[in-house]
N, C-alpha and C positions, 0 to 999 in steps of 0.2 A: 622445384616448388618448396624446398626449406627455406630458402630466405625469405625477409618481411619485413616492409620497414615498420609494423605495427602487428604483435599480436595480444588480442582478446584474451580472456578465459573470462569465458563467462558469459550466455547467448540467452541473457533476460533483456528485459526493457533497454538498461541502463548499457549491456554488451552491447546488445545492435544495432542501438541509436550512436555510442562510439565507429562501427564500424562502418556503418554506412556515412556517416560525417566524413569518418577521413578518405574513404573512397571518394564521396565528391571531393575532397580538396587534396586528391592526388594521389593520396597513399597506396603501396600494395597490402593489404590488410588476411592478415588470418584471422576467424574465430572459433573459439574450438568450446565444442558445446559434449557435456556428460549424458544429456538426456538427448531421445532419440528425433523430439524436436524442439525449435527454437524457439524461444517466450518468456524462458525460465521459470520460475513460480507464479508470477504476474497470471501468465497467460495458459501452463499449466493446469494448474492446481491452486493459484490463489484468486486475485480478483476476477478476471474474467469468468470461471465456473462459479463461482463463488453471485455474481452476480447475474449470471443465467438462473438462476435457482431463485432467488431475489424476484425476480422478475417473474419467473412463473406461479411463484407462490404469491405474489402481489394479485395474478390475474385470476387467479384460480379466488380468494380471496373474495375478489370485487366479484366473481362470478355467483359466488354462495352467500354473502352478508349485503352486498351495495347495490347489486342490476336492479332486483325488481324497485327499487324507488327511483330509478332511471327510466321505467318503464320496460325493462327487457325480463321476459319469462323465458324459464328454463321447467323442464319435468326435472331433470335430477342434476346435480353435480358431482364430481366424486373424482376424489384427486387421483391420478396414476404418476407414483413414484418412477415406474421405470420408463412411461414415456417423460417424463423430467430431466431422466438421468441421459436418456438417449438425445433428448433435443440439447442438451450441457455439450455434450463429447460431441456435437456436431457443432456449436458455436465456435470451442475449443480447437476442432480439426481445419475449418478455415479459416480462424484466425491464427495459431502454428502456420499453418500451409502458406497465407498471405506474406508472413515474415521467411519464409524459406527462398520465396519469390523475389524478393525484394532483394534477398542477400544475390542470388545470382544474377539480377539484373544489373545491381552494383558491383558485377565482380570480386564478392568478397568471398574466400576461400575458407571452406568451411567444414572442422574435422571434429567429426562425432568420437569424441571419448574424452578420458578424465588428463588433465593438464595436472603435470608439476613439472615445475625449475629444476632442472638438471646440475646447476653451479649459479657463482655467481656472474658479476660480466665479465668480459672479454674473451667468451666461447667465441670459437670460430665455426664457421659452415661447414658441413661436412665433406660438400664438394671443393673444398681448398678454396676458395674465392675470399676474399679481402672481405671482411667486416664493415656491412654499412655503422653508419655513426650519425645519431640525431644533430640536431643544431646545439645540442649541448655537448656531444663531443660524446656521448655517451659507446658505450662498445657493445656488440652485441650480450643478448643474454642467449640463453638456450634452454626450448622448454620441451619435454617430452609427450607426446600425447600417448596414450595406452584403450585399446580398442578391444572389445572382446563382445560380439553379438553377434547375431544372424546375420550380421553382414558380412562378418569372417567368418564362419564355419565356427562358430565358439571357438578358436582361436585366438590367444592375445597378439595383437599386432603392436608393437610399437615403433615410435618413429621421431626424429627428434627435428623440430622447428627452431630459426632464430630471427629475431627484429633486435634493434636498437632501443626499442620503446617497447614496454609491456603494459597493458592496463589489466588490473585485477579488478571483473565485474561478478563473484562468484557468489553474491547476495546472502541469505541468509536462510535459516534453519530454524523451526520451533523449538524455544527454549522449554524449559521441563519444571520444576520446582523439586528441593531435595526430598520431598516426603512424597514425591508423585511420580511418576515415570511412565513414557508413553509406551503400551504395548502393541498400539494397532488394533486390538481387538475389543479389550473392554475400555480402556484408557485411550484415548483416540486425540488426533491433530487433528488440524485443519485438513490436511490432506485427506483425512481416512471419514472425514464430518462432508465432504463434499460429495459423497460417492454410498454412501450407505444404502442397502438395498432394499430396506422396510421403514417405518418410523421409531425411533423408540419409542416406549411406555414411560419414560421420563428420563430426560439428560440433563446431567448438571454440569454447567460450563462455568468452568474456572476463568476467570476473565471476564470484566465490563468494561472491556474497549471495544474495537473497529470490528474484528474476527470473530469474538463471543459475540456481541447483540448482532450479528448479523446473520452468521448461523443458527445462533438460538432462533432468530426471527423465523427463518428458513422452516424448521422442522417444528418451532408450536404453532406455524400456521397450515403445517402436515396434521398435528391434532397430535405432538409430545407434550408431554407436563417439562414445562423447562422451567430451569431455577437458576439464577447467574448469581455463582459467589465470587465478591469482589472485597478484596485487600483493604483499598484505601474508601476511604469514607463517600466518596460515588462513584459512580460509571462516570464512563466519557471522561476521565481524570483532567483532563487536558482543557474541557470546556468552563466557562463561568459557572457557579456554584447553582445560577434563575436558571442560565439554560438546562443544565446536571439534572436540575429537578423538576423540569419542568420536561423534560424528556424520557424521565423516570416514569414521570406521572403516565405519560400517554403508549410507553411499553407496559405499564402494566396492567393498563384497561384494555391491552391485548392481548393478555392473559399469560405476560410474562413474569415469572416471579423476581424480585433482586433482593438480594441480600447482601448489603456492603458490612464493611468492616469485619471481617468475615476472612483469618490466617486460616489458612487449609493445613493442615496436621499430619493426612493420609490418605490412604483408600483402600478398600480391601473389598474384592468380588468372589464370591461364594456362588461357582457357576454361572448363568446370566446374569445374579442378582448380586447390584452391592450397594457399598452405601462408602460416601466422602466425608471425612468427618472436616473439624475445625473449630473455631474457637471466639469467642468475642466476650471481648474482657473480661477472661478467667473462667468465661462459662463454655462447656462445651455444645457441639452443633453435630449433628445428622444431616445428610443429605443422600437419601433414599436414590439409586440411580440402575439403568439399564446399561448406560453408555455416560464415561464421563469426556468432557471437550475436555482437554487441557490448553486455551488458548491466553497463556502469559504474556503474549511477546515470540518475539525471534532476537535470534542469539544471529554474529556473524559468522559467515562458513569463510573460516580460513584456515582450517582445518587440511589435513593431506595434499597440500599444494608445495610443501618444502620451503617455507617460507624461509629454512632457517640457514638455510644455505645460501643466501643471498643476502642474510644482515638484513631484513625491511623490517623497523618497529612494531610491533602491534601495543597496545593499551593494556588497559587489566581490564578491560572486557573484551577485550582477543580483536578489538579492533584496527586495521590499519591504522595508523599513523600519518597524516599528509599535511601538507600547507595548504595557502591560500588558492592555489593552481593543481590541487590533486596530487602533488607530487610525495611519495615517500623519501624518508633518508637517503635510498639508493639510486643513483642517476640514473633515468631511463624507467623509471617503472612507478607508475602510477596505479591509484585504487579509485573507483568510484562506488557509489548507492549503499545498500546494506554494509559492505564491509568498511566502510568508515564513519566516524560520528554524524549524527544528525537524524532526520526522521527517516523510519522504512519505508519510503512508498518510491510506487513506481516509474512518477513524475518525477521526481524529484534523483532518483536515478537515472535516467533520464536525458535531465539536463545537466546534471554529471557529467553524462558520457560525453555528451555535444560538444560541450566546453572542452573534456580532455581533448577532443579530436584536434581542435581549433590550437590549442598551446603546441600540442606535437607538431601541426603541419606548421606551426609559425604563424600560426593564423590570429584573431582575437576571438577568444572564450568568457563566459560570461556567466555566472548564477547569481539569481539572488536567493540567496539561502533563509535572509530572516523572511521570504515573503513565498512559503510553501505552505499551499491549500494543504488543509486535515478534513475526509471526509468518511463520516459512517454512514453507509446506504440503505437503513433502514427504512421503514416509512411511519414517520415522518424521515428525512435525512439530516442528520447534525454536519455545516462547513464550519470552517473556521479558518483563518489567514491570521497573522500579523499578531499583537497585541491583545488579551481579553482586557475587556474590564478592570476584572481581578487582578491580573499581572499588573496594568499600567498602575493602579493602585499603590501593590504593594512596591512596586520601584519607586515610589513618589512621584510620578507623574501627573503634573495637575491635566484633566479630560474633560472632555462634553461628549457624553453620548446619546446617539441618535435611538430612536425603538422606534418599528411599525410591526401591529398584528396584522397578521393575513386574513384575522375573521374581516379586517375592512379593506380588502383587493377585491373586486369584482373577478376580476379571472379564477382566483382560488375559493369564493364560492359559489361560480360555477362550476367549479371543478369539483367540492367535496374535499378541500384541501387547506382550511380553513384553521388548521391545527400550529400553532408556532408564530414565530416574529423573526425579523431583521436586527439585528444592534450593532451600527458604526459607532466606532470608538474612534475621537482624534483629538488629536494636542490644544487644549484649551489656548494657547498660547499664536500659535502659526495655523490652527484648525486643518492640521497634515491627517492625513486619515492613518491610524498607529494601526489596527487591526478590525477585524469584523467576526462576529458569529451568528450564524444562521440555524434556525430549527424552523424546518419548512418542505414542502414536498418538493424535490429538484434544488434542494439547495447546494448540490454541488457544481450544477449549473449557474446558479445566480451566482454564486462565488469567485466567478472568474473575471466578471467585471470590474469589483472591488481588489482584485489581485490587480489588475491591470491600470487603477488609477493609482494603485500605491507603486507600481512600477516608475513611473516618473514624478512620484513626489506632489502627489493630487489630495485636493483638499477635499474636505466632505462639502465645502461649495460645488468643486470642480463636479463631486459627482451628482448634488441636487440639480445641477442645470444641465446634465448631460437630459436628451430629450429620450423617454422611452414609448415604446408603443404603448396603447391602450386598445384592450385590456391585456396586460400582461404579468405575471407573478413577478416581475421584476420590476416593476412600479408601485412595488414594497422596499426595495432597495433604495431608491432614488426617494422615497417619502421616510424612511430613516436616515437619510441623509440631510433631507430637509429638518428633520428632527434635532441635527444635533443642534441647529441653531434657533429652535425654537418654530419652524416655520413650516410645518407640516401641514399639510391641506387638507388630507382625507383622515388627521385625525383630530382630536382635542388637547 
């Protein structure tokens, strides 16, 4: 059971969906996972709890501010954190459990503990047998797994595995900032923001991207005073400046505070109570806090894998290194999702892995990398694909873009969802559809249509005459579409 012609490290999105690809196309695949199940952070501890919480705190929500103009009465409402936390760790536990299933039905061999590289290639098997060798001629590598939990008696077991091919899918880690450092207790991640047993009296999350306002959303809809201080001159960095602040506007008529521009300095907790200071142009800033988020970002974990003993590049932000095909410097061993450049998300690891699977078995792999949804799941939800605005702009791309508000979708005001617009952006020139952003309720659902006509080089005609149901939130999409050329029906 040591030989492989493919081994994993790394049993998140981006690991499994590797493994299970090359099991269909043949391969005998190991994956060797450090936690006790498979998911990785995705499914863990970041979007999937993460959006359990989301979702009860959306309902809990509509149940105390929105029913009774539905007509639905209630005597009382009253949140309960720990049935929250209890229905989270059960979404959590079948969705782990469903990929554990999946792994055995695909035959894919699967070893609970921490992966490093032993040497570099041309290890041989332990049981003396001849070194498989990919189609590139490549030699065995050899990685060790190291095991130490109730599944051994708290003994360390080790044990040394080898394939021809390695993918590194071992994702990523919350980065920190040097005047801040996470302790878990007063200073907290994402991890320790998902799982909290009371609400705080007020949190300040460092971060106005995807992880901060989403969290933040989480716990001031528990009834925290939250405060988001962010860096750069707005949240959502990555979005057009109308959507930024137009997204601002509608977090903070929900009683979110933001404070951009806003370098953080320090923190200091004096028992429960502290406060984060910071800075804005030369002036200083307090932020009074219970529990501070520290959500900056993630950093890549490539970290205690022995990277170095195998020659494979990293970057100067400790990222793998790979080409066009996932491939690092060293023959035989590839990186996918967080540990190499490009966005951290799950999808997008993902179809990483898929694609490595496909090059390893011989097969054809494929991503399009400029064309990965970005989604914050608050409510309203900010999507985004492709090209803003803003960007196409300042690359001098001459544009037409399309806009529809959802106050004029019929389905979204019968919904109560009535908050945001559609903007297709496409090539004034070929009217190629370049990108799209969405601020809308489910906008990371409507966003996948507009991925999907920029998959084959679809025009914002192709998408005005695509037919959609009525009434549907997604006949906002198809009417800023019709926008970019002027030709919108349900607007002026």
């Amino acid at each position: 059971m040591s030989q492989f012609d493919l081994i994993i490290i790394g049993g998140g999105p981006g690991g499994y969906a590797c493994a299970f690809r090359a099991s269909q196309l043949g391969l005998k695949v190991a994956l060797v996972e450090k936690r006790a199940t498979l998911g990785g952070t995705c499914l863990n501890v970041g979007c999937i709890p993460t959006k359990a919480l989301l979702y009860s705190t959306e309902q809990y929500i509509f149940a105390r501010d929105h029913a009774a103009a539905h007509g639905i009465k209630f005597d009382g409402v009253a949140a309960d954190v720990a049935g929250m936390m209890k229905r989270k760790a059960a979404v959590v536990a079948k969705l782990t459990g469903g990929v554990a299933q999946l792994a055995r039905a695909r035959k894919v061999t699967v070893f609970a503990g921490s992966a490093t590289f032993v040497s570099g290639a041309g290890s041989q098997p332990v049981d003396g047998a001849t070194a498989k060798h990919d189609t590139t001629g490549s030699p065995c590598h050899s990685v060790e797994v190291t095991t130490a939990d109730s599944s051994t008696n708290g003994q360390t077991v080790r044990q040394i595995i080898f394939a021809p091919n390695i993918v590194i899918a071992t994702g990523s880690l919350p980065a920190e900032l040097p005047a801040v450092r996470i302790d878990g207790k007063n200073i907290i991640s994402s991890d320790q923001a998902i799982a909290l047993d009371e609400v705080p009296r007020k949190l300040v999350v460092v971060g106005g991207g995807a992880i901060g306002l989403e969290l933040g959303s989480v716990w001031s809809r528990l009834g925290a005073d939250v405060t988001i201080v962010e860096f750069l001159p707005k949240i959502a960095a990555t979005c057009d400046d109308d959507i930024a602040r137009n997204f601002t506007r509608l977090l903070q008529k929900q009683g979110l505070k933001i404070e951009t521009n806003a370098k953080v300095t320090g923190a200091k907790f004096n028992g429960p109570s502290g406060v984060l200071t910071a800075e804005r142009n030369g002036v200083p800033l307090e932020f009074p806090a219970d529990k501070i988020l520290l959500a900056v970002g993630r950093r890549p974990n490539t970290e205690n894998l022995g990277l170095e003993k195998t020659g494979v590049t990293l970057d100067p932000k400790g990222r793998v290194q790979v080409d066009g095909e996932l491939r690092t410097n060293i023959p035989g061993i590839r990186a996918i999702g967080d540990v190499v450049a490009g966005p951290m998300l799950a999808h997008k690891a993902e179809e990483d892995g898929i694609a490595a699977a496909g090059w390893i078995a011989g097969k054809y792999g494929h991503v399009d990398w400029d064309f990965v949804p970005a989604i914050i799941y608050t409510t309203p939800e900010v999507a985004t694909v492709g090209l803003g605005e803003d960007a196409a702009k300042a690359k001098g791309i001459a544009i037409n873009v399309g806009r529809f508000n959802f106050a004029a979708n019929g389905r979204a005001i019968t919904s109560d969802a009535t908050d945001g617009y559609v903007k297709i952006i496409a090539d004034a020139k070929t009217d190629r559809i370049l990108g799209a952003q969405i601020l809308s309720h489910g906008a990371g659902e409507l966003v996948a249509e507009v991925v999907a006509h920029m998959e084959y080089g679809g025009s914002a005609e192709d998408l005005a005459r695509t037919i959609h149901a009525h009434p549907t939130m997604s006949e906002s999409v198809k009417e800023a579409a019709l926008a970019v050329s002027k030709s919108a029906i349900h607007a002026i």
